[in-house]
C-alpha positions as a Markdown table, in Angstrom:
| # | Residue | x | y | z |
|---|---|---|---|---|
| 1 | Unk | -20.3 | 32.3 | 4.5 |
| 2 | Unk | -19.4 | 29.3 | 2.4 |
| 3 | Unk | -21.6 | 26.1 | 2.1 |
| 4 | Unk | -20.2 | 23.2 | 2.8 |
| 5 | Unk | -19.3 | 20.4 | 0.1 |
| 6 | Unk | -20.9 | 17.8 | 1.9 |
| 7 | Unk | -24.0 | 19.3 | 1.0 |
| 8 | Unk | -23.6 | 17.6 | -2.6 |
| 9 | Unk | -24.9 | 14.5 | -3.3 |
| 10 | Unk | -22.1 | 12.2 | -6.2 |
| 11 | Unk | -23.9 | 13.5 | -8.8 |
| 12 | Unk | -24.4 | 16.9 | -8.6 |
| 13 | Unk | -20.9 | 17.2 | -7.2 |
| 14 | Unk | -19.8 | 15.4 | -10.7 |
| 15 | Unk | -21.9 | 18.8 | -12.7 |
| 16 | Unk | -19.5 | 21.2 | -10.4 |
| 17 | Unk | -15.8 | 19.7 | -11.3 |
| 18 | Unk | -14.6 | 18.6 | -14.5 |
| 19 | Unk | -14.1 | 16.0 | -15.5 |
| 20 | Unk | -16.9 | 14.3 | -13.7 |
| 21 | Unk | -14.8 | 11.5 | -12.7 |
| 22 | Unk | -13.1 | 13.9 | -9.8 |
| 23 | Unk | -16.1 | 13.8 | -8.0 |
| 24 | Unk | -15.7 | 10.3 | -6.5 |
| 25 | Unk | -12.0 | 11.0 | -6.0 |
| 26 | Unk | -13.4 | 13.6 | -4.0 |
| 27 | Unk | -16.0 | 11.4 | -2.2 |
| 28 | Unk | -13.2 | 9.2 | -1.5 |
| 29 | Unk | -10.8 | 11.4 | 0.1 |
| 30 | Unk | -13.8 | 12.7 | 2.2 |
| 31 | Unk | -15.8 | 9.7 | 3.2 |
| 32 | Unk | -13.3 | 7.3 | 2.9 |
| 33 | Unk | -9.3 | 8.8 | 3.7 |
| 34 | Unk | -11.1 | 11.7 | 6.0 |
| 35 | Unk | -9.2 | 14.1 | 4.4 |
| 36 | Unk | -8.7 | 16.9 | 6.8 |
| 37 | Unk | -8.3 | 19.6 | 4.1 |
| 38 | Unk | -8.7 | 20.0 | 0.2 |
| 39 | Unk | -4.7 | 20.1 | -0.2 |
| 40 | Unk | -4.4 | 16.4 | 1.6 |
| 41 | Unk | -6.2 | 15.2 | -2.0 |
| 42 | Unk | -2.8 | 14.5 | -3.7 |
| 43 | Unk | -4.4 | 13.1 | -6.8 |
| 44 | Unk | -6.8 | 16.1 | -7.6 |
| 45 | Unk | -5.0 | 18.5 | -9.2 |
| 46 | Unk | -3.8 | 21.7 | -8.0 |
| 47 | Unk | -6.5 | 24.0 | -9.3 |
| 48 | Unk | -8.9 | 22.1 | -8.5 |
| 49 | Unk | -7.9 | 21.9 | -5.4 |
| 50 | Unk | -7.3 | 25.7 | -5.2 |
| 51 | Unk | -10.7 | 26.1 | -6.7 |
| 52 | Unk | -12.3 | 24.0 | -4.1 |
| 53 | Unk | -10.8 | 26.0 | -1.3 |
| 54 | Unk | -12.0 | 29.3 | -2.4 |
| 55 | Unk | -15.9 | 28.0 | -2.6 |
| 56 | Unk | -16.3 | 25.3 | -0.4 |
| 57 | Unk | -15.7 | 24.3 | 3.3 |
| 58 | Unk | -14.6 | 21.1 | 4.1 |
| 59 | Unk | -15.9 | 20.1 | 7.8 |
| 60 | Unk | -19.0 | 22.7 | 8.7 |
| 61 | Unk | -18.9 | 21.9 | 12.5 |
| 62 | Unk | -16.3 | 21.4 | 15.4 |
| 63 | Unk | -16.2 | 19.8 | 18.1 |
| 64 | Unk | -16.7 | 22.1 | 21.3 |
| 65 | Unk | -17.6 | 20.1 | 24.2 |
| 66 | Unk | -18.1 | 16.1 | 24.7 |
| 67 | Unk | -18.7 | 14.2 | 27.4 |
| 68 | Unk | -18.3 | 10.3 | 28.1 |
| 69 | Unk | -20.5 | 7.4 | 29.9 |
| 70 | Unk | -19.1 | 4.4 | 31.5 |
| 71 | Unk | -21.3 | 2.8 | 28.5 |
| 72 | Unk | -19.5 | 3.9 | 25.9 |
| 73 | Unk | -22.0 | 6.5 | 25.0 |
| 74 | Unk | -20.6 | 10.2 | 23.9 |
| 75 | Unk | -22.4 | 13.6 | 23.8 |
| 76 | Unk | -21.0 | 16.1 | 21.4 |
| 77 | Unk | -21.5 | 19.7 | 21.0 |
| 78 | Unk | -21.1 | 20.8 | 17.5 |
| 79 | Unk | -20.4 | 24.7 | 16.6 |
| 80 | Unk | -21.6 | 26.1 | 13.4 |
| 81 | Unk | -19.9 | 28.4 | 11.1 |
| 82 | Unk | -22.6 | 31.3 | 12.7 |
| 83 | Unk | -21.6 | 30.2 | 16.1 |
| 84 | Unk | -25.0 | 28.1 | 16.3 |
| 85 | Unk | -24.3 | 24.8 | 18.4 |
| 86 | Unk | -25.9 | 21.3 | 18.1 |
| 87 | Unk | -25.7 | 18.0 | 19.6 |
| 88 | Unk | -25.1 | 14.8 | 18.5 |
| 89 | Unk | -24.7 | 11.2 | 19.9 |
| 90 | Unk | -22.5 | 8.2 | 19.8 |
| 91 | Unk | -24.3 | 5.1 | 21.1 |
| 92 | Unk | -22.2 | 1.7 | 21.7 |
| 93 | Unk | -24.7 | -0.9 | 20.8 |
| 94 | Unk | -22.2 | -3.7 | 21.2 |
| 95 | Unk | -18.7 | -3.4 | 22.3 |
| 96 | Unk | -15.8 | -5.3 | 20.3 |
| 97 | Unk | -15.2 | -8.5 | 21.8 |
| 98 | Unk | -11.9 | -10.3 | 21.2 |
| 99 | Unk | -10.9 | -14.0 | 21.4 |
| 100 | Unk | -8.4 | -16.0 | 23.9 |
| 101 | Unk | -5.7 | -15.0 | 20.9 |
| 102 | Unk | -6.3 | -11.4 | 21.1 |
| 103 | Unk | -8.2 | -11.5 | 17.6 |
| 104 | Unk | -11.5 | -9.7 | 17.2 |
| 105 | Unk | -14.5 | -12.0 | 17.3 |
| 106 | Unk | -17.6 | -9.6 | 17.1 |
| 107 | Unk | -17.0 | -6.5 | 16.3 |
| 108 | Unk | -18.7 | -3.2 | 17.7 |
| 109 | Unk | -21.7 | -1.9 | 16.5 |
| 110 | Unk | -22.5 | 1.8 | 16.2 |
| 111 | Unk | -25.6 | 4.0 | 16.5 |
| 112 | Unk | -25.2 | 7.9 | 15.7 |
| 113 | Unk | -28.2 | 10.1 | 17.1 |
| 114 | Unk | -27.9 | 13.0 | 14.8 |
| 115 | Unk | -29.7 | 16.6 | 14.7 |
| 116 | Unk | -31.5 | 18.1 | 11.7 |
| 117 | Unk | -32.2 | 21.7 | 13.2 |
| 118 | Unk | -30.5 | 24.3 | 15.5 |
| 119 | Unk | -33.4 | 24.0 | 18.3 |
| 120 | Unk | -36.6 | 22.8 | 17.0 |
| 121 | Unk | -40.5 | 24.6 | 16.5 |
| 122 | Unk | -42.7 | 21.3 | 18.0 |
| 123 | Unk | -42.2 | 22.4 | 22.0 |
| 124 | Unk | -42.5 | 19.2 | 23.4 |
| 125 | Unk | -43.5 | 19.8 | 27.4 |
| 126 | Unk | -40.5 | 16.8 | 28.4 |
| 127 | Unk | -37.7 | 18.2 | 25.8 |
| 128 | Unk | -34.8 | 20.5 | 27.0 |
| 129 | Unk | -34.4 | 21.5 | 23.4 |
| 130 | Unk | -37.8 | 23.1 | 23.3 |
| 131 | Unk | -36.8 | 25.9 | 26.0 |
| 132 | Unk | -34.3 | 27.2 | 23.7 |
| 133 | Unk | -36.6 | 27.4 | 20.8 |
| 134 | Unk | -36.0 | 27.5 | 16.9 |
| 135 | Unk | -33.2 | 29.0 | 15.5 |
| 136 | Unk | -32.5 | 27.4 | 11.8 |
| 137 | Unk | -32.9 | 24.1 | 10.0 |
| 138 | Unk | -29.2 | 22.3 | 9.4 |
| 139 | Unk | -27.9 | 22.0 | 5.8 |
| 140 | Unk | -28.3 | 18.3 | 4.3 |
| 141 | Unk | -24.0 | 18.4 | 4.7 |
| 142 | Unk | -24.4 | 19.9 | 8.1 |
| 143 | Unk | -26.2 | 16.7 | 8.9 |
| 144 | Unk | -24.2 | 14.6 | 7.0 |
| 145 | Unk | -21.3 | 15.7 | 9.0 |
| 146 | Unk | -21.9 | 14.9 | 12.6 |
| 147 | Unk | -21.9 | 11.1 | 11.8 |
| 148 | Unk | -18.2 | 12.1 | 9.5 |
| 149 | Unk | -17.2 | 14.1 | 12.4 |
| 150 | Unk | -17.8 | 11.4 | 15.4 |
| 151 | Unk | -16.4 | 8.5 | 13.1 |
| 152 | Unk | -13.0 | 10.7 | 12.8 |
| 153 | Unk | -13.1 | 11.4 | 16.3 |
| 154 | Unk | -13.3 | 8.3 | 17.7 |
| 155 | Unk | -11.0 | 6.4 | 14.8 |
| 156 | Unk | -13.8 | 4.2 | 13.5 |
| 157 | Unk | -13.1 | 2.6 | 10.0 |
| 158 | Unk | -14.8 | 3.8 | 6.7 |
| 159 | Unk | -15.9 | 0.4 | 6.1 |
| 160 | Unk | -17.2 | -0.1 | 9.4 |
| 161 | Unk | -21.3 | -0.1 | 9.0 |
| 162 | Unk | -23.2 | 2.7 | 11.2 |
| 163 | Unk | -26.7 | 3.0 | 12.1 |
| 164 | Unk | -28.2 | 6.2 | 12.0 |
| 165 | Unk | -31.1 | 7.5 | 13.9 |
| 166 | Unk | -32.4 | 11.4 | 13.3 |
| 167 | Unk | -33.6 | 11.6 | 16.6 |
| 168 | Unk | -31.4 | 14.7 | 17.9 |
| 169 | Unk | -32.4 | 18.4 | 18.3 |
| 170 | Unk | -35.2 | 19.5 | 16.0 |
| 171 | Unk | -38.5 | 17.5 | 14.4 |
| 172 | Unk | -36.6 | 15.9 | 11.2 |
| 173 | Unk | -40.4 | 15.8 | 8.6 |
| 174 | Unk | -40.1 | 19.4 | 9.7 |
| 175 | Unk | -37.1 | 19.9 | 7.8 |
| 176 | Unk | -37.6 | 17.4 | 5.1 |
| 177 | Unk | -35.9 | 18.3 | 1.7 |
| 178 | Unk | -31.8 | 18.8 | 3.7 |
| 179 | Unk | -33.0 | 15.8 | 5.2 |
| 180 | Unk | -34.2 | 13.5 | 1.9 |
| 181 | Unk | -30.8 | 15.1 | 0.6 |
| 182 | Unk | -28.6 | 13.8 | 3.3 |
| 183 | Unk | -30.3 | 10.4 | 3.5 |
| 184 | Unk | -28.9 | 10.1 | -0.1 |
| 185 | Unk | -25.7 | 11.6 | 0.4 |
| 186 | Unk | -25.2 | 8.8 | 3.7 |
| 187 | Unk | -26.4 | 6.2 | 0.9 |
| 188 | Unk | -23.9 | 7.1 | -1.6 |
| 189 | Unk | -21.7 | 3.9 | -2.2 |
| 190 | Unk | -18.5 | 5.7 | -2.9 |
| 191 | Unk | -19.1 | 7.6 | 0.4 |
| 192 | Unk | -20.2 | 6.7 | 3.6 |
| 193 | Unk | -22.3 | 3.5 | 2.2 |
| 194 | Unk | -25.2 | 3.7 | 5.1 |
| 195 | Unk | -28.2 | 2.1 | 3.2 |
| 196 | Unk | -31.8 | 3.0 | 3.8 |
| 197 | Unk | -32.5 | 0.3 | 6.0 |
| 198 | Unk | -29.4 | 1.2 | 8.4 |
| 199 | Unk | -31.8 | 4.8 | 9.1 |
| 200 | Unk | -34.3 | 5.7 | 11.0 |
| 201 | Unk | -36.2 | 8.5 | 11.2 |
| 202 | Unk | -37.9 | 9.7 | 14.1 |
| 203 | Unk | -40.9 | 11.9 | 14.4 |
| 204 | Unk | -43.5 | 13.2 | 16.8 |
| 205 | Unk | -45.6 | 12.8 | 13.8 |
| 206 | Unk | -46.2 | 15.2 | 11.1 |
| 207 | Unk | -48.8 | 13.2 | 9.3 |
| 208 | Unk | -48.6 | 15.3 | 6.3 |
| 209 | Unk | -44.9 | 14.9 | 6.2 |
| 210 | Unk | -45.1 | 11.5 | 6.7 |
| 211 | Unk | -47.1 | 10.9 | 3.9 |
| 212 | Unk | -44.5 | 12.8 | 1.8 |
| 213 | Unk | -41.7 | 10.7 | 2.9 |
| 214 | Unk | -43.0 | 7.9 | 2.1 |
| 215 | Unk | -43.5 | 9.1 | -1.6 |
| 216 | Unk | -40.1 | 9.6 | -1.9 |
| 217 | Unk | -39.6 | 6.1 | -1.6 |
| 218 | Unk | -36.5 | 6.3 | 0.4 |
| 219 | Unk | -36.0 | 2.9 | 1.8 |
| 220 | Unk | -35.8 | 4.4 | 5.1 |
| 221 | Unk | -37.8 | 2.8 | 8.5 |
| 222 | Unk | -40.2 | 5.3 | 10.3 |
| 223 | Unk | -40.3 | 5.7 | 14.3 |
| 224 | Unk | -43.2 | 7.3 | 15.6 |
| 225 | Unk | -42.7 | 9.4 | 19.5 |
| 226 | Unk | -46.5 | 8.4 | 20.3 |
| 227 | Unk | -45.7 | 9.0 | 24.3 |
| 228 | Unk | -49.7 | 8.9 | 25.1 |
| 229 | Unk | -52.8 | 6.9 | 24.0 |
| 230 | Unk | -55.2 | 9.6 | 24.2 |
| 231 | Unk | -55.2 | 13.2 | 22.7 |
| 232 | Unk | -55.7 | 15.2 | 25.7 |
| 233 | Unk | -52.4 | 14.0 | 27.5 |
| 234 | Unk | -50.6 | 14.2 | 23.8 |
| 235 | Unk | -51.5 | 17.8 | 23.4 |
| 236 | Unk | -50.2 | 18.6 | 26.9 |
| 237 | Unk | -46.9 | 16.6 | 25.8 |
| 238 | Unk | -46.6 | 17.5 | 22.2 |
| 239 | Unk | -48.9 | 20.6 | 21.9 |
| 240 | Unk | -48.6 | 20.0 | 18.0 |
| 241 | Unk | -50.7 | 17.2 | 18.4 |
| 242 | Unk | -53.9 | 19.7 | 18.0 |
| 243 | Unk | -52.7 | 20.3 | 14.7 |
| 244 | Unk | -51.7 | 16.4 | 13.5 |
| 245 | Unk | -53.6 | 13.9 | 16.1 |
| 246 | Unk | -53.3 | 10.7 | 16.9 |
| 247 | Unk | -55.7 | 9.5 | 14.6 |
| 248 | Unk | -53.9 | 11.4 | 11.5 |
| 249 | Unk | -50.9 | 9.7 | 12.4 |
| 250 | Unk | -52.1 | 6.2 | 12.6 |
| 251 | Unk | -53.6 | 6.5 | 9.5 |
| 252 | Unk | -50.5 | 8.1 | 7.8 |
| 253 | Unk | -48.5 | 4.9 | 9.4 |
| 254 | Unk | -50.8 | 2.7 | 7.5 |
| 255 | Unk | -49.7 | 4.6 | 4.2 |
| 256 | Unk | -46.0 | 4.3 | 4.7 |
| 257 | Unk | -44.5 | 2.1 | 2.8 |
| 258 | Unk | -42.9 | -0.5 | 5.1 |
| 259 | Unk | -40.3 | -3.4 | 4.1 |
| 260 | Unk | -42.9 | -6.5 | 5.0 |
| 261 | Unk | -40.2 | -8.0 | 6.9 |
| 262 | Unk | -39.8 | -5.0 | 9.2 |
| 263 | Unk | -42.4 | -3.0 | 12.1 |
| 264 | Unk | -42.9 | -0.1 | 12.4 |
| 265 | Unk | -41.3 | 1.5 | 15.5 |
| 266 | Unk | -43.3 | 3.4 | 18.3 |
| 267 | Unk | -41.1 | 5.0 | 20.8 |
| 268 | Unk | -43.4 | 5.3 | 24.0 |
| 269 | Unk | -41.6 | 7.5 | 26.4 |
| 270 | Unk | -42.9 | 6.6 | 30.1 |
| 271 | Unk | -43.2 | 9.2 | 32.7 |
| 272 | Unk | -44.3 | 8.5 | 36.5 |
| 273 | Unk | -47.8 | 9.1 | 37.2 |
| 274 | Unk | -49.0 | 10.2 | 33.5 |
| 275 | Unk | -48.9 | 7.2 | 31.1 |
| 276 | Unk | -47.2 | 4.4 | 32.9 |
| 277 | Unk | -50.5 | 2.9 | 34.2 |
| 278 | Unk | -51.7 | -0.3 | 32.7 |
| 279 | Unk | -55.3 | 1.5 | 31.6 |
| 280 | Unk | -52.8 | 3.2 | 28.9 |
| 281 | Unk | -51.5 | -0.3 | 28.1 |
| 282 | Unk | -55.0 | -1.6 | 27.3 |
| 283 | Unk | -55.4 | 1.4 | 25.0 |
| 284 | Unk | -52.3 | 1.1 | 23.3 |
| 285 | Unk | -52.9 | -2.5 | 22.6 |
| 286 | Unk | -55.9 | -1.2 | 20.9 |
| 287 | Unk | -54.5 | 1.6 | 18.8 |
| 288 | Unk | -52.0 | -0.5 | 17.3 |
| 289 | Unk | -54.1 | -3.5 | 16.7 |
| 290 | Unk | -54.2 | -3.3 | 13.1 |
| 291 | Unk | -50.3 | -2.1 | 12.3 |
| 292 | Unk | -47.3 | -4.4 | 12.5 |
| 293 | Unk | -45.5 | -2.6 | 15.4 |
| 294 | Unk | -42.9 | -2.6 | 17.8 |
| 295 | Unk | -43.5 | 0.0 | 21.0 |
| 296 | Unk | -40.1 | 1.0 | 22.7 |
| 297 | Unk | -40.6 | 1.8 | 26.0 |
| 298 | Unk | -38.2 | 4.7 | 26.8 |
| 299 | Unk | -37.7 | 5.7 | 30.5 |
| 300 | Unk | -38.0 | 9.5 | 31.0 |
| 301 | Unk | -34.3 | 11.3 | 31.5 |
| 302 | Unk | -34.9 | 13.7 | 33.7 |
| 303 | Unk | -32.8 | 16.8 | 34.1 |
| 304 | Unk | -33.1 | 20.0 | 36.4 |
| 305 | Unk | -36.5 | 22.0 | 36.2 |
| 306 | Unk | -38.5 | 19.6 | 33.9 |
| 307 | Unk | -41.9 | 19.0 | 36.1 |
| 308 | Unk | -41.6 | 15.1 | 35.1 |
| 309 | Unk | -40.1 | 12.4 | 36.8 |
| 310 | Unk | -38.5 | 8.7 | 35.8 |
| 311 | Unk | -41.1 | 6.3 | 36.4 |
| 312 | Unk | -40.0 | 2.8 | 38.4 |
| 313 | Unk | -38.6 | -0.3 | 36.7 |
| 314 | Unk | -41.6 | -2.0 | 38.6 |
| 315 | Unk | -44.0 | 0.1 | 36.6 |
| 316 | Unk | -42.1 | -0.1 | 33.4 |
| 317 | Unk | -41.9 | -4.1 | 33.4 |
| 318 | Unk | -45.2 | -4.0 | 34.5 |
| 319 | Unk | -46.5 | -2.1 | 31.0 |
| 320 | Unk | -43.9 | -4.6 | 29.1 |
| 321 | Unk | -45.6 | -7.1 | 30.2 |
| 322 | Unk | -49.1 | -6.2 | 29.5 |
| 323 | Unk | -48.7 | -5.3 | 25.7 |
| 324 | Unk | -46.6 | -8.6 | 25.4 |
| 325 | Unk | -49.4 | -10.4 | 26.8 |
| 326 | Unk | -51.7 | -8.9 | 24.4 |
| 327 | Unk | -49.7 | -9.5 | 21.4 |
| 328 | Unk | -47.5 | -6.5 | 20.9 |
| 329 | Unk | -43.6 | -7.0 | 20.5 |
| 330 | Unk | -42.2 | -4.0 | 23.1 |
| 331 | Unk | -38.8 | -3.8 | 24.7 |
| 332 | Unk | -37.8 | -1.7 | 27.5 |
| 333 | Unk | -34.5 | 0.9 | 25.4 |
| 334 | Unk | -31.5 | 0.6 | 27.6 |
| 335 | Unk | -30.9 | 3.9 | 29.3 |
| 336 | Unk | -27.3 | 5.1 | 27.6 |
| 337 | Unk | -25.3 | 8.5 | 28.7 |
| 338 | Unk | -27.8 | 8.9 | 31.9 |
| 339 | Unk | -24.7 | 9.7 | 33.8 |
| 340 | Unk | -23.6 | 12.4 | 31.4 |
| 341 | Unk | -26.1 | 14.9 | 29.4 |
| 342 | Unk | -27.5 | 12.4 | 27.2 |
| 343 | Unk | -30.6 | 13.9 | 26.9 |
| 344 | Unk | -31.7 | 16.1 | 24.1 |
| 345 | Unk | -30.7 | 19.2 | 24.8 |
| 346 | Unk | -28.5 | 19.1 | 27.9 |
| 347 | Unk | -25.3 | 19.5 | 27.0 |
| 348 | Unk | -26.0 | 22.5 | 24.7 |
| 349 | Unk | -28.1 | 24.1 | 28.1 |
| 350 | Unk | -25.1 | 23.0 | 30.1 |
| 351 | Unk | -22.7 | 25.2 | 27.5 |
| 352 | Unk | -25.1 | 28.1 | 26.9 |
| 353 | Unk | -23.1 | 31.4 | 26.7 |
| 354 | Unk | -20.4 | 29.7 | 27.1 |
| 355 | Unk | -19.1 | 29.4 | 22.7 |
């Protein structure tokens, strides 16, 4: 099976074809023109081109399923070369918003969920992914091509400034050299030009890992899926949490190296009747006491056969308003896609057998 050549950063692309200089024509036509095959590059020569066919596949993944919310939000379901699918998601932060003379005022803002593995090995209790297990980790230009993919799709300028969150399928630390490689590859200029600070990664918290991100020095910001305040109810959610602890986390936080400006995100996701009550709000008050932090309060999307349920907005404003109380910044996310499979996970259970 060929790799794909979006798994190559500028430069090592630039030690592949000769002379070097082809290599950001090449970026360009990919990132830039969205070249839809090798032979659309009219100013590469023919050989080249040729040569480029014969080792390398352009786009790794179609699109074989997608489905649309009333909020703008789009689930895709990738295939793989193997057959392997993966999800991905399209989040409308801001729509486009257009003056009395038809002119665009503000224009929309972007968030792409993507997926670093094909199923994932942390087997969280309140994840859909997790019943379909591990299959493979995702190439660095597997990655990198869900956010090309969706931008094609959906006719969104290469200039046009994305975020990126790598909070889909799979535990990203858990698959961190294709991902340190694709954070670089998104931050190439003559590509797709998404700086450090425009990612985030998400993850239910491989201390170790954590720590070896943040030598790397990518200028990325961190999100932590903390979801409890004790270990007893995080090892029933996250049973990897015997293994890296809530202490171990913290402490790895504290190590990260953080723009001074910025927080450092916790995403807290609430579930009726397990860690909504404001006894968990007075201890996550406390465990964050001495980190600069922002807790996102996500409400539980619940799907058929998960033994969780949403909790009430009641509840929810109710936590809010205790850690703002007590000095914490926290916001309640938005629920996007809730009328569509938005949840990690669904929409690849939805299609199973199916591709």
């Amino acid at each position: 099976m060929k790799p794909t050549i979006l798994d190559f950063t500028k430069d090592e692309l630039s030690k592949l074809v000769k002379p070097a200089f082809r290599a950001k024509q090449i970026y360009g036509w990919i990132y830039t023109s969205y070249a839809k095959s090798f032979n659309d590059m009219a100013n590469i020569p023919k050989t080249l081109r040729q040569d480029l066919e014969e080792k390398y596949k352009l786009m790794p993944l179609s699109i074989v399923n997608k489905e649309l919310s009333d909020d703008g939000t789009i689930k895709y379901l990738f295939c793989l070369p193997d057959g392997k699918t993966m999800e991905a998601v399209l989040l409308l932060m801001k729509p486009e918003e257009l003056g009395d003379d038809g002119e665009v005022t503000s224009e929309a803002r972007y968030t792409v969920c993507v997926s670093t593995q094909v199923g994932c090995k942390v087997g969280c209790t309140f994840c859909l992914t997790a019943k379909g297990g591990f299959t493979r980790d995702l190439t660095a230009g597997e990655i990198v091509a869900q956010v090309l993919a969706i931008k094609i799709d959906n006719n969104i300028p290469a200039a046009k400034r994305m975020n990126i969150v790598y909070m889909g399928m799979g535990e990203p630390l858990d698959n961190l050299d294709n991902l340190a490689k694709a954070i670089e590859i998104f931050k190439e200029e003559d590509g797709l030009a998404i700086g450090g600070k425009r990612q985030t990664v998400s993850t239910s918290g491989l201390s170790t890992k954590i720590d070896k991100l943040g030598q790397m020095d990518l200028g990325v910001h961190i999100a932590i899926s903390l979801h409890a305040v004790d270990d007893e109810l995080r090892s029933e959610l996250i049973p990897m949490n015997k293994a890296h602890n809530i202490n171990s986390i913290i402490e790895a936080v504290k190590r990260f190296p953080i723009d001074t400006r910025k927080r450092v995100m916790f995403e807290y996701l609430v579930i009726k009747d397990k860690n909504d009550d404001l006894g968990s709000a007075k201890k996550l008050v406390k465990l964050l006491s001495d980190i600069k932090a922002k807790v996102n309060l996500i409400f539980f999307n619940p799907y058929e056969g998960s033994p969780y349920e949403r909790p009430s907005v009641k509840s929810m404003i109710a936590f809010q308003d205790y850690l703002i109380t007590h000095g914490l910044l926290c916001t309640i996310r938005q629920s996007k896609g809730i009328d569509i499979s938005a949840a990690c996970g669904q929409l690849k259970e939805k299609n199973k057998g199916e591709y």
